[in-house]
C-alpha angles and dihedrals in degrees: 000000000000095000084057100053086045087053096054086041084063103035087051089055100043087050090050091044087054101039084054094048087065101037094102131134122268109264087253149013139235137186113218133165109247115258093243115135092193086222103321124115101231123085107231088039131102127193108205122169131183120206119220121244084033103074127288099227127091135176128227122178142148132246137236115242124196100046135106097196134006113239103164146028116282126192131193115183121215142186140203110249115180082188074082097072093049099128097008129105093248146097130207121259113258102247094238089058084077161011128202125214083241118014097197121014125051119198131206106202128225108282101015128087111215135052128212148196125198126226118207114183127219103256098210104037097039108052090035086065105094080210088065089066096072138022095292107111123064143187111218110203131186133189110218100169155008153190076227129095096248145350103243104254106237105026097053095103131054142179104214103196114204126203137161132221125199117229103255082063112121151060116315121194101218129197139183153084138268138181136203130221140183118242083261091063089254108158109230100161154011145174157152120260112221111162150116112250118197115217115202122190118257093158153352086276096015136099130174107219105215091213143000114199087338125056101235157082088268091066092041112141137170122238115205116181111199132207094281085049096248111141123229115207117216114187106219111234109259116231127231102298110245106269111211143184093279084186085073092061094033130113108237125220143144137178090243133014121169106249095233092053124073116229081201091066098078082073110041089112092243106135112206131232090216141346088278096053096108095173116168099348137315133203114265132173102193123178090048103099103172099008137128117236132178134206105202124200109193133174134203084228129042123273127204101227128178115152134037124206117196126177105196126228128222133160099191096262131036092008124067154167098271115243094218130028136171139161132236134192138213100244102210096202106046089028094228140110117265132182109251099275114249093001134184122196129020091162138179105204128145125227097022151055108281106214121205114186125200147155121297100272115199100222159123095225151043137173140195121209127209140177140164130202116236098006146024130292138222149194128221096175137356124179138194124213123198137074122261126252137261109278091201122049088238097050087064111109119288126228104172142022107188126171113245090176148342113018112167139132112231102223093194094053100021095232130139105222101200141180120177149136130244120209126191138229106256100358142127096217146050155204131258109187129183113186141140117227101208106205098245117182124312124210118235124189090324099316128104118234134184129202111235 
């Protein structure tokens, strides 16, 4: 047992002599910025953000590479070169946004790797800019010399892009419960709140809430805590919702349809060159000379419509361009069929949509009627324009967020503590919602971070 003890003894030594005898210096140095992007997708770039109320100074810096210990003082000089944001997103920081501790040398002392500058920010002029708020003002820094023996090639230049967050910025983990209730007091609705709301900064004092009940640029709100720490609620105005092609979505079905022809063919998506432009496939409802036939798109949930689109089928003999042709409607509340309120339209042209333009209707179905004369008639493509409803009473859209009691931001536990009522675009309720939104992590240029 003692031999081999003595044995590793030796063999320990021998591996550490060895391991000594290689550990030399590069033949050369170089001085070079990290490749971090700090969160950003483009390499040369960094994403650095200060948070107010945390300090508004940063360092950025560069590192020496080829050496195994740092035995003396090492300098790289830099300067700023808005050649640098040609091509890029980016504009350059107004000078009197900032200073920096040296504004042209940065020095890596004996026995440390790494140099650094620090960059404090104007407090007034640069949070005051509504560019400071997202990635819009950089820094572009070149290196030009060194005590070293070379700049690394292709990390000597760097955009440093430079935002601020307030401190309300973050994940929040929100609970609570709401009901909605006709002007009458009728109760329609209730439920518990249980998801995760993104604020984003606006402002010093300012966040945009991704989301209320509902997760979406539709619920999106604005948070402003003011000096006594109550909270205003500002609900964001809502763009035009996207109107789409309903007739993709729809159920299809007609009272007659030819059993060699396809009623999903009018919407295949192929867009003909003429009325005789069959493709692959059309709608066709041969024998029915003279009569009236009907194509019918209908949804489980309610669709906003307000224009048709319908592109007519002939193939020179049975089938023809209708003579006459309207559109009805499923009318949810007196459960009948109606004719599209104020249209314009209903035509009967070959070689060409024919658009027919109406009033919004509110509904699950909708129907165009056709008939020829003397022969049958066919469809190549119809098309349905509109968005569909809110399924729920609370995802209607909203016109108004107003506050009906405590509204205040809890500085010790970051939570915002809210009461307030919805109410909706067009309709005859509203919402009363009590909930807590509980300041979760935030994520900083790439990194992380939790609130202790």
């Amino acid at each position: 047992m003692k031999n081999t003890v003595i044995i590793l003894i030796l063999v320990g030594l021998f591996t550490v002599s060895c391991y000594d005898e290689f550990r030399t210096d590069f033949p050369y140095t170089t001085v070079a910025f990290s490749t971090a992007t700090g969160g950003l997708t483009t390499q040369g770039e960094l994403g650095r953000t200060v948070v107010m109320g945390e300090g508004l100074k940063l360092d950025f810096g560069v590192y020496i590479a080829g050496l195994l210990e740092n035995d003396k003082e090492w300098w790289v000089d830099y300067m700023i070169d808005p050649s640098l944001l040609d091509g890029t997103p980016y504009e350059l920081m107004p000078a009197d946004y900032y200073t920096l501790s040296n504004d042209s040398r940065i020095t890596i002392p004996k026995g440390e790797y790494v140099g650094k500058v620090t960059l404090t920010l104007d407090s007034t002029s640069f949070v005051n800019d509504p560019r400071a708020s997202g990635f819009n003002l950089a820094l572009p820094i070149r290196l030009t010399d060194t005590n070293a023996d070379s700049l690394h090639t292709t990390q000597s230049t760097k955009i440093l892009v430079i935002k601020y967050i307030n401190y309300y910025d973050g994940y929040y983990d929100q609970t609570g419960t709401y009901e909605t209730v006709t002007d009458a007091s009728e109760l329609i609705g209730s439920g518990s709140i249980d998801n995760v709301i993104k604020m984003s900064t606006v402002m010093l004092d300012t966040v945009l809430a991704n989301g209320m009940i509902y997760i979406g640029s539709d619920y999106a709100v604005k948070y402003v805590v003011n000096p006594d720490n109550t909270v205003s609620m500002e609900k964001t105005p809502v763009g035009e919702p996207e109107i789409i092609n309903l007739a993709m979505t729809a159920i299809l079905s007609t009272d007659y349809v030819s059993s060699w022809e396809n009623i999903e063919a009018i919407r295949d998506g192929y867009e003909p060159s003429s009325s005789g432009d069959k493709g692959p496939g059309a709608f066709g409802n041969w024998p029915s000379p003279g009569e009236w036939g009907w194509v019918q798109c209908e949804w489980p949930d309610l669709q906003y419509i307000s224009q048709s689109d319908v592109y007519w089928w002939t193939d020179g003999g049975g089938i023809q361009i209708p003579e006459e042709s309207y559109i009805e409607y499923w009318n949810v509340d007196t459960e009948q069929w109606e004719l599209v309120p104020n249209h314009s339209g209903f035509g009967v042209n070959p070689d060409m949509y024919n658009i027919t333009t109406f009033d919004e209707v509110l509904t699950n179905k909708i129907r165009i009627h056709f008939r020829d004369d003397v022969e049958s008639c066919g469809i190549l493509e119809w098309k349905v324009w509109g968005y569909m409803a809110a399924v729920n009473p609370e995802q209607a859209r909203i016109s108004a967020v107003t506050p009906t009691g405590e509204c205040i931001w809890d500085p010790e536990t970051s939570t915002y503590h809210l009461e307030y009522r919805i109410d909706y675009e067009g309709m005859d309720y509203h919402t009363n919602v009590n909930t807590q939104l509980v300041w979760r992590n935030r994520i900083r240029d790439g990194v992380n971070e939790w609130r202790r």
